[in-house]
PATI-118257 format. One line per 10 residues: number of its first residue (from 1); their letters; for each residue x, y, z of C-alpha. Coordinates in nm, 2 decimals. Each point is the difference from the previous one (the first is absolute). Layout:
# residues N
NUM	A	X,Y,Z; ...;
END
This chain:
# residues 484
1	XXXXXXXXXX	11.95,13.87,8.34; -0.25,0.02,0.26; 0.21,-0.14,0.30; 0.20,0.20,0.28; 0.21,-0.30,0.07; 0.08,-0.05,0.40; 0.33,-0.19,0.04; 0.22,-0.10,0.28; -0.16,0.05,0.32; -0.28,-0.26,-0.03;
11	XXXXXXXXXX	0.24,-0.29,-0.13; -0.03,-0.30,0.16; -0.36,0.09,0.10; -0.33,-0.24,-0.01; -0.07,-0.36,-0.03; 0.25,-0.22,-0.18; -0.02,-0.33,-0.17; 0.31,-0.16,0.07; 0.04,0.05,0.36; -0.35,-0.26,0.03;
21	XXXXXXXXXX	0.07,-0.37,-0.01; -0.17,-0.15,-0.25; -0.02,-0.37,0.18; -0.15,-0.17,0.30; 0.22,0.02,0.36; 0.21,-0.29,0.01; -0.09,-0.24,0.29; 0.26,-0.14,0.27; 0.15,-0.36,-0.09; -0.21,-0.29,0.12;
31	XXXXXXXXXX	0.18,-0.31,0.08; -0.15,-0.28,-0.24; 0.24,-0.30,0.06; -0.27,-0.17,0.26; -0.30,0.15,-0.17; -0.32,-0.28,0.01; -0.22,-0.02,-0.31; -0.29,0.16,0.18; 0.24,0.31,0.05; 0.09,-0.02,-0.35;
41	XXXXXXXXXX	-0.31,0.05,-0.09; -0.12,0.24,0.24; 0.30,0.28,-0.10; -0.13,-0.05,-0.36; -0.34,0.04,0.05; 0.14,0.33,0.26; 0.15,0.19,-0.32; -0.33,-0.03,-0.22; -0.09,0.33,0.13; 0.34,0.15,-0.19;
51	XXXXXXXXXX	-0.19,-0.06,-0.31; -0.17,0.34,0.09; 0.36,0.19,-0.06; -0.03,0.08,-0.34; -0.34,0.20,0.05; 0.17,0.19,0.35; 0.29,0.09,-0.22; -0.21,0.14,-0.26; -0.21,0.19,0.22; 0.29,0.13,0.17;
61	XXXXXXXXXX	0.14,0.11,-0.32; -0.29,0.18,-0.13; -0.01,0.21,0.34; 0.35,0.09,-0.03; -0.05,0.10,-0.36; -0.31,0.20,0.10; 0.24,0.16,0.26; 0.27,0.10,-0.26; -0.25,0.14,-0.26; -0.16,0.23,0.31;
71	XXXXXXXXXX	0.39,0.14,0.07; 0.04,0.05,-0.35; -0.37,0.15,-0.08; 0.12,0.20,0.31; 0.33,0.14,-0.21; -0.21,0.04,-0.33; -0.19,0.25,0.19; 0.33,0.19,0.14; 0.14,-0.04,-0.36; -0.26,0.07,-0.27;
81	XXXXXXXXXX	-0.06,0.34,-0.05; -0.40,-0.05,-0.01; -0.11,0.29,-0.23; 0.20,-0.13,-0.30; -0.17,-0.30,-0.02; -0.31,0.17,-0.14; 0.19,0.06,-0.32; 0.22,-0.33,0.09; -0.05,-0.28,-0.33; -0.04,-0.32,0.13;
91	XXXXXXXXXX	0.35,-0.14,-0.14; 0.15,0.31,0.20; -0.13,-0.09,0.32; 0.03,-0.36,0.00; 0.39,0.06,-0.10; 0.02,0.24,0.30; -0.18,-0.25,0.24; 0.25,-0.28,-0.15; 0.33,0.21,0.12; -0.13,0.11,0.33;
101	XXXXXXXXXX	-0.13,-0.30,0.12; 0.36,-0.14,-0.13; 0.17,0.22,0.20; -0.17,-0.07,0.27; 0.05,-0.39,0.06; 0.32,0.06,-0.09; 0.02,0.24,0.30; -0.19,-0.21,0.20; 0.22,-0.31,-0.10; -0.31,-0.18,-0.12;
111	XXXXXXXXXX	0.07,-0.25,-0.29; -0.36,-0.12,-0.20; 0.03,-0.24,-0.31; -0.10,0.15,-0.34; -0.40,-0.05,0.03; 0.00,0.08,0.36; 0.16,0.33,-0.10; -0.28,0.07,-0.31; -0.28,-0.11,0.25; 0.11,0.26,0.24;
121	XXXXXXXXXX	0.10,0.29,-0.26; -0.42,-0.08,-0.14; -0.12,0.03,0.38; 0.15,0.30,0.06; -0.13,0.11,-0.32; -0.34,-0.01,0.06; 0.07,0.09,0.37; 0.10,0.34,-0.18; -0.25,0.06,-0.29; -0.28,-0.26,0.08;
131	XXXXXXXXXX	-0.19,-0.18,0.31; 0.29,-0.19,0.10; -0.07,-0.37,0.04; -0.33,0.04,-0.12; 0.14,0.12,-0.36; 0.06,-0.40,-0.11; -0.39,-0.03,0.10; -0.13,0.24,-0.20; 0.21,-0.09,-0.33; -0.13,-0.38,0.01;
141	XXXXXXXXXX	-0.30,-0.02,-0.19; -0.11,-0.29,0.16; -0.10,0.17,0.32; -0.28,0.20,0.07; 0.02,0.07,0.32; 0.26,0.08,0.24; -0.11,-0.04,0.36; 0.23,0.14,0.29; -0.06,-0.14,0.37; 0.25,0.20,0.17;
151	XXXXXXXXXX	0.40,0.00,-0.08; 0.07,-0.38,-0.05; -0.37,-0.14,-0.19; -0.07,0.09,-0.35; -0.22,-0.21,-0.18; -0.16,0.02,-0.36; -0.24,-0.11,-0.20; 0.10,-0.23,-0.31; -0.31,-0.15,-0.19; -0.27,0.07,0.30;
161	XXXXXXXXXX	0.19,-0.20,0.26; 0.24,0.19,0.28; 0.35,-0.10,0.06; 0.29,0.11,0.23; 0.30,0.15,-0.15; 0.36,0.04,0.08; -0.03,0.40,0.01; 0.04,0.15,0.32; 0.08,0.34,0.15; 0.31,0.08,0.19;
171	XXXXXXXXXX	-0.26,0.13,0.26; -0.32,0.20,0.08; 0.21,0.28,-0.07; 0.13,-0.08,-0.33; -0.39,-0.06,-0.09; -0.11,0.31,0.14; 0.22,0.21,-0.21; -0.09,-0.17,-0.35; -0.39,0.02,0.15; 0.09,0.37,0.03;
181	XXXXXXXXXX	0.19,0.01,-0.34; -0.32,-0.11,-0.19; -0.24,0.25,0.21; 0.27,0.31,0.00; -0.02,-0.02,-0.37; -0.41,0.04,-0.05; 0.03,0.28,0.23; -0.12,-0.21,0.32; 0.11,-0.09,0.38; -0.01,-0.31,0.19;
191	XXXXXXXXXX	0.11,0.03,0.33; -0.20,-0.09,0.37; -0.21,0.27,0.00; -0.14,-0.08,-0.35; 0.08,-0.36,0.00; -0.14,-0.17,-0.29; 0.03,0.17,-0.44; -0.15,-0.09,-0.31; 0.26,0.04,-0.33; 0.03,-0.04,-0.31;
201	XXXXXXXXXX	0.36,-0.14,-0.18; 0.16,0.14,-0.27; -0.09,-0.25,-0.24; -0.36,-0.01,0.15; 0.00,-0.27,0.27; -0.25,0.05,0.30; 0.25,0.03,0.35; -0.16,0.02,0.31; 0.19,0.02,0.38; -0.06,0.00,0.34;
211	XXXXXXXXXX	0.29,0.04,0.25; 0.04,-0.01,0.39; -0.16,0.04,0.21; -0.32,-0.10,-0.18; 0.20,-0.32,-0.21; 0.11,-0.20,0.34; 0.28,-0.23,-0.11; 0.15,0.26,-0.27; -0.10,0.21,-0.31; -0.30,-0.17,-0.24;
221	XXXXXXXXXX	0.01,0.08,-0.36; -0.18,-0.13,-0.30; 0.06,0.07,-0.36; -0.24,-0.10,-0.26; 0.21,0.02,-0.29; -0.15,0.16,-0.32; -0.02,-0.21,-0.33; 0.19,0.16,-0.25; -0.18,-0.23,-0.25; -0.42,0.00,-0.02;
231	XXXXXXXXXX	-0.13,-0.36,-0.03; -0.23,0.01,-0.29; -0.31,-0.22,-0.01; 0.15,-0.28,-0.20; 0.31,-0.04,0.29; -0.30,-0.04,0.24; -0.16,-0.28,-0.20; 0.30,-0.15,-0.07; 0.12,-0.03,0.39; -0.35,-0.11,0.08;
241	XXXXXXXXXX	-0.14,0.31,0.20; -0.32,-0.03,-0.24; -0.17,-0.21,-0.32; 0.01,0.11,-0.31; -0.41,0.00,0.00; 0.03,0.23,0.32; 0.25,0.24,-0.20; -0.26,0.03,-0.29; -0.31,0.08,0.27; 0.24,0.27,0.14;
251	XXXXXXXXXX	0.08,0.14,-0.29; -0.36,0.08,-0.07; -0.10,0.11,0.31; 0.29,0.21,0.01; -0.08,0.16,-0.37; -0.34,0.07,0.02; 0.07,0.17,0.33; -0.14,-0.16,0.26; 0.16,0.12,0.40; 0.20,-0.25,0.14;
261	XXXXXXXXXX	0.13,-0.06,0.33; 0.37,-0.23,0.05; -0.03,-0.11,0.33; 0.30,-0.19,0.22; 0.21,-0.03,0.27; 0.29,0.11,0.01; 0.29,-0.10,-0.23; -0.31,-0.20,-0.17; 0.08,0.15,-0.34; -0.29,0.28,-0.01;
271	XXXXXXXXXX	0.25,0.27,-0.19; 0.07,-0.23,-0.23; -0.33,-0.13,-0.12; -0.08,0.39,0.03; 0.29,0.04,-0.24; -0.16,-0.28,-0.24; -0.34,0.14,-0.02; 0.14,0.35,-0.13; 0.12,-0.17,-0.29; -0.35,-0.07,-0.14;
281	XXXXXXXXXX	-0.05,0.38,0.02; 0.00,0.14,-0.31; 0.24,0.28,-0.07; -0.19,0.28,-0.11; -0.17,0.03,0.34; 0.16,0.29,0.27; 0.09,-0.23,0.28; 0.09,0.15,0.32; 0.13,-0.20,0.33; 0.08,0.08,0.31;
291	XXXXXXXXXX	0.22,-0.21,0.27; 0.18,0.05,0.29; 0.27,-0.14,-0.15; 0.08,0.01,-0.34; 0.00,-0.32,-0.12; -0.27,-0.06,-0.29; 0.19,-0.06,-0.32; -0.30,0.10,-0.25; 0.13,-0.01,-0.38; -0.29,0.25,-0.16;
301	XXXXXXXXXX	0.10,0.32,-0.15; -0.25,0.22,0.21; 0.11,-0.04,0.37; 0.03,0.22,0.29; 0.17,-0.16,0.29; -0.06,0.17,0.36; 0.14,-0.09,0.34; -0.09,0.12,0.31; 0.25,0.16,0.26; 0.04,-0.09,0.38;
311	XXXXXXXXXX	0.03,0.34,0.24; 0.34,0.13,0.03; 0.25,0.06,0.26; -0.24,0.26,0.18; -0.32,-0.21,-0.09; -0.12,0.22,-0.26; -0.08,-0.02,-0.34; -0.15,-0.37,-0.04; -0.19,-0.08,-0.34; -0.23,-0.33,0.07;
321	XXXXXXXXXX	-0.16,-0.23,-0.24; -0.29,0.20,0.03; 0.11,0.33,-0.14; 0.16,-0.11,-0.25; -0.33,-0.23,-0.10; -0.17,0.35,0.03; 0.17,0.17,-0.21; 0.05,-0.30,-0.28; -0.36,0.04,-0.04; 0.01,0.38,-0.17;
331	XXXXXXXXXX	0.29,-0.13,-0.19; -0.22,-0.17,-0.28; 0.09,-0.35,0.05; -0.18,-0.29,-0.17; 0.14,-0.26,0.27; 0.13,0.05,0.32; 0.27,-0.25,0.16; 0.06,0.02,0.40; 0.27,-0.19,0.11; -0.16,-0.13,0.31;
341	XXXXXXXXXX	-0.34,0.08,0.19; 0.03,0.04,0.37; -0.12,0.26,0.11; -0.29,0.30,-0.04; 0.13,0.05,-0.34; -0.22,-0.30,-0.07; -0.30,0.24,0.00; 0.13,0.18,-0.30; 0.10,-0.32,-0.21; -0.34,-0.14,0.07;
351	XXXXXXXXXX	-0.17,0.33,-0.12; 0.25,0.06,-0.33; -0.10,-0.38,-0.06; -0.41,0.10,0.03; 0.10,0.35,-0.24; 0.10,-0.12,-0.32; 0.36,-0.06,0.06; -0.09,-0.37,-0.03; 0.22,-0.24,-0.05; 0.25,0.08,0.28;
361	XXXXXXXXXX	0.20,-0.19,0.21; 0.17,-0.09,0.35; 0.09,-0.25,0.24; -0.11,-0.06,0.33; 0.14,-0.25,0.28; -0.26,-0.28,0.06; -0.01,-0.34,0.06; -0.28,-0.10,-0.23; -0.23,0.23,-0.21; -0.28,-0.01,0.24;
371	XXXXXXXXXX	0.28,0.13,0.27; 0.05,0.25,-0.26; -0.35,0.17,-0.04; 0.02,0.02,0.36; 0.35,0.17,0.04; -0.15,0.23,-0.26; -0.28,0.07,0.26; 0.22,0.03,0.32; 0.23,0.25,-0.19; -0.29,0.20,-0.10;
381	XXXXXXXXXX	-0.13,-0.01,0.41; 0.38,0.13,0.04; 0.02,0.29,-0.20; -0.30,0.12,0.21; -0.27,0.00,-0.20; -0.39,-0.10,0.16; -0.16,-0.16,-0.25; -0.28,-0.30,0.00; 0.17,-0.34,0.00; -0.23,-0.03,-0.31;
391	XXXXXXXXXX	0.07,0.32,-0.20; 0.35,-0.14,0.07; -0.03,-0.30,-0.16; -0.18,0.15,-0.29; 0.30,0.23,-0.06; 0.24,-0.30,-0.02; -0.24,-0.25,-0.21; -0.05,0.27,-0.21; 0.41,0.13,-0.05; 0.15,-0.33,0.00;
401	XXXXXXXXXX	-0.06,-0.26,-0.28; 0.28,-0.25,0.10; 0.21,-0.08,0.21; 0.32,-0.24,-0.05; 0.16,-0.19,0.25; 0.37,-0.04,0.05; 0.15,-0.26,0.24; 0.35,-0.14,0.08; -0.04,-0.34,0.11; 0.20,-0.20,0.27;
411	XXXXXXXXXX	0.26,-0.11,-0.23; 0.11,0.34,-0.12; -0.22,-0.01,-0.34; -0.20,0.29,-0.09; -0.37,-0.04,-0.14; -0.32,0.17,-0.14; -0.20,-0.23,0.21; -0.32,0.18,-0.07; -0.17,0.20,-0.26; -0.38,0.14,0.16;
421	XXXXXXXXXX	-0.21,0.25,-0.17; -0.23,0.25,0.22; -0.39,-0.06,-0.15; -0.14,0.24,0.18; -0.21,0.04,0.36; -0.28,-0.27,0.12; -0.15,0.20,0.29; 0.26,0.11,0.23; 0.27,-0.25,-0.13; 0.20,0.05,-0.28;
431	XXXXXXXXXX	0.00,-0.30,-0.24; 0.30,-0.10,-0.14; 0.10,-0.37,-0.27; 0.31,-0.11,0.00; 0.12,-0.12,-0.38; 0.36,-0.17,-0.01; 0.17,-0.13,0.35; 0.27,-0.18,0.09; -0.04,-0.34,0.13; 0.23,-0.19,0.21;
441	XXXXXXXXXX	0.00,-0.37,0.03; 0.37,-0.08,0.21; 0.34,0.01,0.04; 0.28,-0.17,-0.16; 0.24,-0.13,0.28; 0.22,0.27,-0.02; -0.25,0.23,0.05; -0.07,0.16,-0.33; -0.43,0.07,-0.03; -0.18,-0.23,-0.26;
451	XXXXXXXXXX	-0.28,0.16,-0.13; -0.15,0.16,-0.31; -0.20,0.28,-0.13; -0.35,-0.01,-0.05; -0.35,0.15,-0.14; -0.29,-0.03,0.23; -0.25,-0.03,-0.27; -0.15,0.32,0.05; -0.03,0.18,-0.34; 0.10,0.43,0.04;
461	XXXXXXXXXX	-0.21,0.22,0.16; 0.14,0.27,-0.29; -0.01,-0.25,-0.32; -0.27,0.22,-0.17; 0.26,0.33,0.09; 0.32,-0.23,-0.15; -0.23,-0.05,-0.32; -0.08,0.34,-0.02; 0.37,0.07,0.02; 0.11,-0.21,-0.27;
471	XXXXXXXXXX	0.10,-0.26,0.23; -0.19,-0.33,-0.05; 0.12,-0.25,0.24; -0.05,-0.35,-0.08; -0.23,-0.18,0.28; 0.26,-0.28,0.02; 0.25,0.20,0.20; -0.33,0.03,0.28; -0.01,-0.37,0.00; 0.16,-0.19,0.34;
481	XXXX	0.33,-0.20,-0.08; 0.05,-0.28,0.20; 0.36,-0.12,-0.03; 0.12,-0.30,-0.06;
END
């Protein structure tokens, strides 16, 4: 269908399965009729190493198999006619794959067992129409990201901790051209005179690369996969990110539109908790957000999503943070939504926070809240603007009513570990109370965190604003909790 079938001449050709012995070198006799004891011994003691055979053999196996499927991804290329395969159905192409990859061993008097073959026909399979051996990756939902330390290290992330895979790379080559398979298809370059891209997968994943000369030992990608499903509040409760009591105070805060800040490292969960929080909007409102990445997942009717866009090829035609934040504001929004403050757009969010479009939100990388209000200030010293430390600090005191920190602990867990409203300004300070926290006490022995969540006693700065709102928290849910 799609093939132009190349037959005869290359028979015989490539790496073949048969010709490789399977078992160890025999050894030459060893007379044992006058053997002692102690020489017994030591010969069987000599062939514990052997034990290691099995792991050789599969090792050597899987390079072999690597080296077939790059001869026959080679001859799937000479073969497939590659402009058909726009208009190719799945079924059609797998079926072609299946016959020329077939032909192939058969040509290359290669003989694989039923599964090996199936394995092979699926690799060469998403070699064609997908990232290769990354494709696996990406289809297990139980990863969210995908780490690449040059040709032979790919980790991931399952449940916060980092583990090594199987997956490898033929070789920096073979990673360079799925790198530039992902980049080629957003209409960007990676190469060494523009070493490192930003990306965005088709299904929304964040992909960012670096290659050589820059990466060192070999090409360095990340992929921060995109959640197809949004974790409402109750999921968060119910795997322990926050209290039920810290849910409610959210909630209110969020309704009667207070301006709150998610603050984080990075792969602490901030998106998330930002994706929460917009739940407790209520619909009728005209959201708009702006990311760098599309990845809020907000479920109101009114929404207007807007993402900014890197230079191109000849470095023009860049849309920051900032100009899309510019113009959101003659848009008519009653909340605004940015992705992620880091740079001078964070003079505009602080001023559409200060001009009626309150109850707004974004995240920030921080450590603590305290680290917080002072990346605010750095980032506003960034973007080049001289202005008193004080009138500063009464610019933030005065946008920001909350900030919420996110934090993903030692053993992989992800927490709001604190919840601290902005009061206000005490002479050239800005003063701040912290209401819910996380308290640790220890670890279990195999590492997990003990700990539990917490009220500091410290009733809300904004109880009299939640009243006026219709939201009358109980002053039990202010009380400390001391566990058991």
């Amino acid at each position: 269908m799609f093939s132009k079938y190349k037959k005869g001449d290359e028979a015989g050709k490539g790496p073949n399965l048969k010709a490789v012995p399977g078992g160890a070198e025999a050894t030459p006799n060893v007379p044992v009729a006058t053997e002692t004891a102690v020489e017994s011994q030591r010969r069987v003691q000599s062939r514990t190493p052997a034990q290691a055979a099995p792991v050789d053999k599969e090792r050597k196996r899987k390079e072999r198999l690597g080296e077939i499927k790059l001869e026959l991804h080679k001859r799937l290329l000479d073969n497939l006619n590659l402009s058909a395969l726009e208009n190719a159905t799945e079924s059609d192409l797998r079926s072609e794959i299946v016959a020329i990859s077939g032909e192939a061993l058969d040509e290359m008097g290669v003989v694989l067992n039923r599964e090996e073959r199936q394995t092979l026909n699926q690799d060469l399979y998403d070699e064609v129409t997908g990232l290769g051996p990354l494709e696996p990756l990406l289809k297990d939902d139980t990863v969210n990201d995908i780490l690449v330390n040059g040709p032979q290290q790919v980790f991931v992330e399952r449940a916060g901790k980092l583990e090594l895979t199987d997956t490898t790379f033929k070789d920096e080559r073979h990673l360079l051209r799925i790198i530039d398979k992902i980049v080629s298809a957003v209409g960007r370059r990676v190469d060494e005179s523009n070493p490192y891209v930003d990306a965005r997968l088709a299904d929304g994943s964040r992909f960012n690369a670096m290659v050589p000369p820059i990466a060192v030992d070999g090409s360095l990608v990340s992929i921060r996969k995109f959640k197809k499903e949004k974790l409402a509040v109750d999921d968060l409760v119910n795997f322990g990110a926050f209290t039920e009591e810290m849910a409610a105070y959210l909630q209110a805060a969020v309704a009667t539109r207070l301006n709150v800040i998610v603050s984080g490292g990075t792969g602490s969960g901030k998106t998330t908790t930002l994706n929460a929080l917009s739940s407790f909007i209520d619909d009728s409102e005209r959201i708009l957000t702006i990311e760098d990445t599309a990845e809020l997942q907000l479920q109101q009717t009114h929404v207007g999503r807007m993402e900014s866009r890197p230079p191109n090829v000849e470095g023009k035609g860049a849309v920051t943070q900032r100009d899309c934040l510019r113009n959101a504001l003659r848009m008519r929004p009653d909340r605004i939504i940015v992705g992620e403050t880091r740079g001078e757009e964070v003079i505009d969010m602080l001023q559409a926070m200060n001009t009626g479009h309150d109850g707004s939100m974004t995240t920030i990388h921080a450590n603590s809240a305290r680290d917080g209000v002072s990346r605010l200030e750095n980032m506003i010293a960034m973007a080049g603007i001289e202005m008193p430390i004080k009138a500063t600090r009464s610019q933030i005191s005065s946008a920001v009513n909350l900030i919420v920190q996110a934090s993903r602990l030692q053993d992989g867990s992800r927490r709001m570990v604190s919840i601290t409203e902005v009061t206000g300004m005490e002479g050239e300070v800005i003063s701040m109370q912290e209401v819910f926290r996380y308290q640790r006490v220890g670890l279990t022995p195999d590492n997990k965190i003990i700990g539990h969540f917490t009220a500091t006693g410290v009733r809300s700065h904004y109880s009299e604003r939640f009243k006026m709102w219709g939201y009358d928290l109980p002053s039990q849910i202010f009380e400390p909790f001391a566990a058991e």
